[in-house]
C-alpha positions as CSV (number, residue, x, y, z in Angstrom):
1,X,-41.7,-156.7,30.7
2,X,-42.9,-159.7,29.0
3,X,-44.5,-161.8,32.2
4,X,-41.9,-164.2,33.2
5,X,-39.7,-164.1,29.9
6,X,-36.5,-163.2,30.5
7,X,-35.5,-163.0,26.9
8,X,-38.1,-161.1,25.5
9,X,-37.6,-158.6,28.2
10,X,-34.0,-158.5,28.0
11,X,-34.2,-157.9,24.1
12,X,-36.5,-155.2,24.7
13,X,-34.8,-153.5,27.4
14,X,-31.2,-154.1,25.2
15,X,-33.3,-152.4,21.7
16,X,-34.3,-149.4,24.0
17,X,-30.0,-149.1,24.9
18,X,-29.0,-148.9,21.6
19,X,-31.7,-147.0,19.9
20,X,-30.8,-144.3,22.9
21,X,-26.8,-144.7,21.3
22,X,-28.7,-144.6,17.8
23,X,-30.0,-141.4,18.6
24,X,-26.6,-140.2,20.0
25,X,-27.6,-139.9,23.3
26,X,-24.6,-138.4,26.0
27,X,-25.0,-141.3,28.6
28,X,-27.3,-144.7,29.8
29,X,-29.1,-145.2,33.2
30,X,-30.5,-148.7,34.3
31,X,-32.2,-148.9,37.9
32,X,-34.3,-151.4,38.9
33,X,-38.2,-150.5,39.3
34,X,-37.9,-152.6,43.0
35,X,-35.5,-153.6,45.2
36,X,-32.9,-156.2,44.7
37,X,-30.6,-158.1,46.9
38,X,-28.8,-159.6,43.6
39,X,-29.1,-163.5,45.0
40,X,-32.6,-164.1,45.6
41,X,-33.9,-165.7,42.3
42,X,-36.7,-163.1,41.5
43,X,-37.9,-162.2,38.3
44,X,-36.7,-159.1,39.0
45,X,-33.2,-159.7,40.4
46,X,-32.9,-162.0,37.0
47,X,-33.7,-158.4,34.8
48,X,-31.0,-157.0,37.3
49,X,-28.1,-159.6,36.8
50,X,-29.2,-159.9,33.0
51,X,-29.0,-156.1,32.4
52,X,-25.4,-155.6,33.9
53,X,-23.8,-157.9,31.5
54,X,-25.1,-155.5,28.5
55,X,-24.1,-152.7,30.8
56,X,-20.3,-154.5,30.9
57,X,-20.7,-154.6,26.5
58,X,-21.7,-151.6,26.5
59,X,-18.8,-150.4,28.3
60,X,-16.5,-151.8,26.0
61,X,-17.2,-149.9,23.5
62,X,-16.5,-146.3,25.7
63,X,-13.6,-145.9,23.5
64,X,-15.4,-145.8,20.1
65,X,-18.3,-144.0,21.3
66,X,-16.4,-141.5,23.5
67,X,-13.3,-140.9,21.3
68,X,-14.6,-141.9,17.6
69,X,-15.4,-139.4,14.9
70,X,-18.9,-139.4,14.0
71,X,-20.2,-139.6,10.7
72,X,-23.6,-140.2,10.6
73,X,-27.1,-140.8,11.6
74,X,-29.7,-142.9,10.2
75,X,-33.1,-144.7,10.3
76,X,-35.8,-146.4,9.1
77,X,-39.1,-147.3,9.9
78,X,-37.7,-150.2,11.8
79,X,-34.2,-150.0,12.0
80,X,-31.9,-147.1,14.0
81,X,-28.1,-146.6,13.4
82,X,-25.0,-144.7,14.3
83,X,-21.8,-145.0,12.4
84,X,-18.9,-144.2,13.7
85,X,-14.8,-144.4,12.4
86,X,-11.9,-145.0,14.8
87,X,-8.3,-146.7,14.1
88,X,-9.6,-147.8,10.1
89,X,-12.3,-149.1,11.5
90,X,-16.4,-148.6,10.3
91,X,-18.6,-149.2,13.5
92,X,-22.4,-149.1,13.4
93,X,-24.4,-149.5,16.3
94,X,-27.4,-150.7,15.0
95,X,-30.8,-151.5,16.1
96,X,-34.2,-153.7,14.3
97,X,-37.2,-152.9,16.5
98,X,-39.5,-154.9,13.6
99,X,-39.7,-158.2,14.1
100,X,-39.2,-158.7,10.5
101,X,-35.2,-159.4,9.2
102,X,-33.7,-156.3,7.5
103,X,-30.8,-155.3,5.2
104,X,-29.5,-151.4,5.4
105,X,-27.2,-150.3,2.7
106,X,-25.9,-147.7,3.9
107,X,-23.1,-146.7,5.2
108,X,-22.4,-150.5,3.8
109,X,-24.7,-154.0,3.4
110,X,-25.8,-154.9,6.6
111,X,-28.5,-158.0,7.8
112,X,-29.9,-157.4,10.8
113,X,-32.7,-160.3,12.4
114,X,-36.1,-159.3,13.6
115,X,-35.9,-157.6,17.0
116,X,-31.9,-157.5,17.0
117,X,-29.2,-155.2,18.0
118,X,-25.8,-154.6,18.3
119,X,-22.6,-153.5,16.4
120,X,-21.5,-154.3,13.1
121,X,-17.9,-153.2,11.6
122,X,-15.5,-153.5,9.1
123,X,-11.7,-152.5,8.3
124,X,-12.0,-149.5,6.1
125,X,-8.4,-150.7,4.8
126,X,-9.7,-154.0,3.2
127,X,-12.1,-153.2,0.2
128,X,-13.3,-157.2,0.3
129,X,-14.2,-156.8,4.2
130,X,-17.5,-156.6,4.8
131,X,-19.8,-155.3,7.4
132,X,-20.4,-158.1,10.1
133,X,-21.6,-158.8,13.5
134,X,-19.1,-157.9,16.5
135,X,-19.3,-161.4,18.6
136,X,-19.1,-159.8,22.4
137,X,-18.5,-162.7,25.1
138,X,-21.1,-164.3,26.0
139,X,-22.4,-164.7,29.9
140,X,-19.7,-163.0,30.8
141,X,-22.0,-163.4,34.7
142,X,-21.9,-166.8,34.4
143,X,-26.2,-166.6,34.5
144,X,-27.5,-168.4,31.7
145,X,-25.9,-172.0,29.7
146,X,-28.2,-171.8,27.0
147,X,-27.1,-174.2,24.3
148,X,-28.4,-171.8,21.6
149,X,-25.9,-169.0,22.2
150,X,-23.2,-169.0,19.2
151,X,-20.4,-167.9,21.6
152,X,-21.5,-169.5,24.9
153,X,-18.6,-171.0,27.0
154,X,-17.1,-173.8,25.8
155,X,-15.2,-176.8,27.8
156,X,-12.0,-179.0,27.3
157,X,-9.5,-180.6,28.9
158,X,-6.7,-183.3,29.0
159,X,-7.1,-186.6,31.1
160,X,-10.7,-187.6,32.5
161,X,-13.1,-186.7,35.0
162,X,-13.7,-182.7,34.5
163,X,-16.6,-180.6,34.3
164,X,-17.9,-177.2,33.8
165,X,-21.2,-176.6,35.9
166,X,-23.3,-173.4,36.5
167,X,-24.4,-173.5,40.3
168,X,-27.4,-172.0,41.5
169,X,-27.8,-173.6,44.7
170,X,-26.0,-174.1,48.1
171,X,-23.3,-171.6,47.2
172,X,-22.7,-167.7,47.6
173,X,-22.0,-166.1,44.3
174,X,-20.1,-163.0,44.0
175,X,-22.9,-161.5,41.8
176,X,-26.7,-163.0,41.0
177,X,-27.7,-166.6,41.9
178,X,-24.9,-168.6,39.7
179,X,-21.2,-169.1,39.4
180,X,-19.4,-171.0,37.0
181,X,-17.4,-174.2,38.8
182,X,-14.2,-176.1,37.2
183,X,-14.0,-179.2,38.5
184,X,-11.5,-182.0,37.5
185,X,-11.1,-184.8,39.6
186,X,-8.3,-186.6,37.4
187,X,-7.6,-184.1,34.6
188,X,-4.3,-182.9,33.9
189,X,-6.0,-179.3,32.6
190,X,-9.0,-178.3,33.1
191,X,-10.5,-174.9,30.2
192,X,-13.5,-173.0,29.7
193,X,-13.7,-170.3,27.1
194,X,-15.4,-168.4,24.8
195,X,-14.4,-166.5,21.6
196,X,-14.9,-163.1,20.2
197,X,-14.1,-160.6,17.6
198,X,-11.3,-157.6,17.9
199,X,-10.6,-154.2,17.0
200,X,-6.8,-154.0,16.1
201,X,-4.7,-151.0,17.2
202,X,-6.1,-151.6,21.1
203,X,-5.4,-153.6,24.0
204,X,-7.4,-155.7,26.3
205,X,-7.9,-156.4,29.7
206,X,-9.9,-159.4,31.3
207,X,-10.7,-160.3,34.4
208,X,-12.4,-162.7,36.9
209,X,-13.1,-163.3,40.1
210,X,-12.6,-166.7,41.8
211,X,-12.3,-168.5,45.3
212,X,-11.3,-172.0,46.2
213,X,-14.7,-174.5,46.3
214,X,-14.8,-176.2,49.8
215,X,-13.7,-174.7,53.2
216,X,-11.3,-172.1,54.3
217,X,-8.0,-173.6,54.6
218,X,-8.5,-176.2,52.7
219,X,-5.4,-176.8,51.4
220,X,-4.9,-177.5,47.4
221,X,-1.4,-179.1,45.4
222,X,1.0,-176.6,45.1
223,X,0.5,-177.3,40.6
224,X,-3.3,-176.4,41.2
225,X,-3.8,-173.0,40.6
226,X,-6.1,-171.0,38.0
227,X,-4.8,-169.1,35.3
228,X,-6.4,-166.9,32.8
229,X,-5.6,-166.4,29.4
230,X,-6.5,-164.4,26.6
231,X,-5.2,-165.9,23.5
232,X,-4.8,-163.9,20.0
233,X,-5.7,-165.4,16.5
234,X,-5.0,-164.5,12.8
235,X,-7.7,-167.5,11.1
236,X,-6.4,-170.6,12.8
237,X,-3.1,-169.5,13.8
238,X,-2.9,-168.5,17.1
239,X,0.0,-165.6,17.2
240,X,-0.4,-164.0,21.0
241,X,-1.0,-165.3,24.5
242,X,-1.0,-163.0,27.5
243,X,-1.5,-164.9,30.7
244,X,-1.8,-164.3,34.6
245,X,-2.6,-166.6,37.8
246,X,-2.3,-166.3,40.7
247,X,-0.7,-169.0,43.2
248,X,-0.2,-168.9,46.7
249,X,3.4,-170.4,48.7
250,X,1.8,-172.6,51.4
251,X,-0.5,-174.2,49.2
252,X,-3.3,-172.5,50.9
253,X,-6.1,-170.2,49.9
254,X,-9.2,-168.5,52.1
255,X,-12.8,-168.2,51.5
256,X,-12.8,-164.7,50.1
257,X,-13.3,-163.7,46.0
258,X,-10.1,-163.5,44.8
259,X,-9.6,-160.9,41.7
260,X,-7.5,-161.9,38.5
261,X,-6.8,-159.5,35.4
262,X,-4.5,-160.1,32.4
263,X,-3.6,-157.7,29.6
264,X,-2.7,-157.7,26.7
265,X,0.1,-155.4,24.3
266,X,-0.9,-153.6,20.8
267,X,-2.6,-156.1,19.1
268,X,-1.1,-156.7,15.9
269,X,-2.7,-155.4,12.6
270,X,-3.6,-158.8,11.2
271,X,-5.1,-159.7,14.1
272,X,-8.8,-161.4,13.9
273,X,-10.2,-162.8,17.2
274,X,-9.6,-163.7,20.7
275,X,-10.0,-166.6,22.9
276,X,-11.0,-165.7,26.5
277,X,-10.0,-168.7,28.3
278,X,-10.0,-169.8,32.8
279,X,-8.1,-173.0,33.5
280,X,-7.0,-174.7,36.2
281,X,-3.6,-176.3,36.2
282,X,-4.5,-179.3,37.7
283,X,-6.9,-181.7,39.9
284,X,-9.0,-179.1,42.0
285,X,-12.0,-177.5,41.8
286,X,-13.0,-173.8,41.2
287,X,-16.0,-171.3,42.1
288,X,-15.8,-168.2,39.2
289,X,-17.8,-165.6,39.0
290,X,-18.3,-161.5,37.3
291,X,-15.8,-161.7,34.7
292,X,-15.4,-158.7,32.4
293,X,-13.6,-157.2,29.6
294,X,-12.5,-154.3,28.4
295,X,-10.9,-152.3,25.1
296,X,-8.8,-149.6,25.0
297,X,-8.5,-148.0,21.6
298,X,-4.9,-146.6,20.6
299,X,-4.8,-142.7,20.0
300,X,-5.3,-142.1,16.0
């Protein structure tokens, strides 16, 4: 705990989870040190809602960690690593406690920053890929809009008059203190989205929670409707979209969180990224909150 810093804790508290997968360590436990409510603002409950979005990346990578063959074990004075191989893929889970920037050479040329974490990979099948940085979504609990992150949300849209807010007060969140809202008074289309990097020979499945903003019964156009999408990209060329929604006859929807998933199929071998994207069809406005994703890795 660094006083009131939520980052500094949160990078030490996300170096101690992966230098205990570094170590090869059979499972994680994270518990709060008081108790938390999840939506009253402390310092605490921040650590709290801050700590399950690494426990939702960590998660993700349950196949590779659970089903992957492993092939080795390293360290230095600073740095920790495990290197794994699943479906032609390297994966190091990697850790710099210095605060110094490092490069490891082995299994492969790696840069790490000072006090970073996280996995890097390559395709074993492609002698000119290098090892890189696995971009995860970002604020996947909708807690933070820092303009710094590389892979924050995004916004777009078609006509005028939307927005993408974080909301912190006068509202009931799902999880923590802040929901994401879509709002587009005269928009066709309101997006938001963020992008990240894949595995290919898996599938995916996102998911979000969302309710109507405004009172119970309030009664919406029957076009207005979220969707979410998870789009598939080769470089610039988009090559797969899997979508779901959900839309209701009487134009109607109630106060309670309302749960949408997509998946997608195999993705392709020349696969390179994702977008994860949540819309809304038309003029309305939208409360989201706890999104998640997950992988599942094809049998080798």
């Amino acid at each position: 705990r660094y006083g009131n810093n939520i980052d500094e804790t949160m990078t030490t508290i996300r170096a101690q989870a992966f230098s205990a997968i570094a170590n090869d360590a059979s499972g994680l436990m994270f518990y709060p040190d008081v108790r938390v409510r999840g939506q009253d603002g402390t310092f605490d409950e921040r650590i709290w809602e801050h700590t399950y979005h690494l426990i939702k990346e960590i998660n993700f990578w349950r196949p590779v960690l659970e089903l992957g063959e492993r092939k080795e074990i390293g360290k230095t004075d600073d740095t920790e690593w495990i290197h794994f191989t699943y479906n032609n893929y390297d994966v190091v889970f990697l850790v710099n406690h210095g605060r110094r920037d490092a490069t490891l050479e082995v299994p492969g040329s790696m840069e790490i920053n000072g006090r970073e974490s996280g996995v890097w990979f390559r395709n074993m099948n492609d002698e000119d890929d290098p090892f890189r940085k696995f971009r995860f979504p970002a604020n996947l609990g909708f807690h933070s809009d820092k303009s710094g992150d590389e892979n924050r949300w995004s916004l777009s849209g078609s006509g005028e008059g939307y927005q993408s807010l974080l909301l912190r007060e006068g509202i009931s969140p799902k999880n923590g203190e802040a929901v994401l809202s879509l709002s587009a008074s005269r928009a066709v289309s309101v997006v938001s989205e963020t992008t990240f990097d894949l595995l290919t020979g898996s599938r995916l499945e996102a998911g979000i929670w969302f309710k109507k903003s405004g009172s119970a019964g309030d009664r919406h156009a029957a076009e207005d409707y979220p969707v979410l999408t998870l789009e598939i990209w080769s470089d610039d060329e988009r090559i797969q979209t899997f979508s779901s929604s959900v839309k209701t006859a009487n134009g109607l929807y109630d106060s309670n969180w309302v749960r949408l998933i997509t998946k997608t199929g195999e993705l392709p071998s020349h696969a390179t990224h994702a977008r994860l994207t949540i819309g809304s069809t038309g003029p309305g406005s939208w409360l989201i909150d706890d999104a998640f994703l997950k992988m599942e890795l094809m049998q080798p």
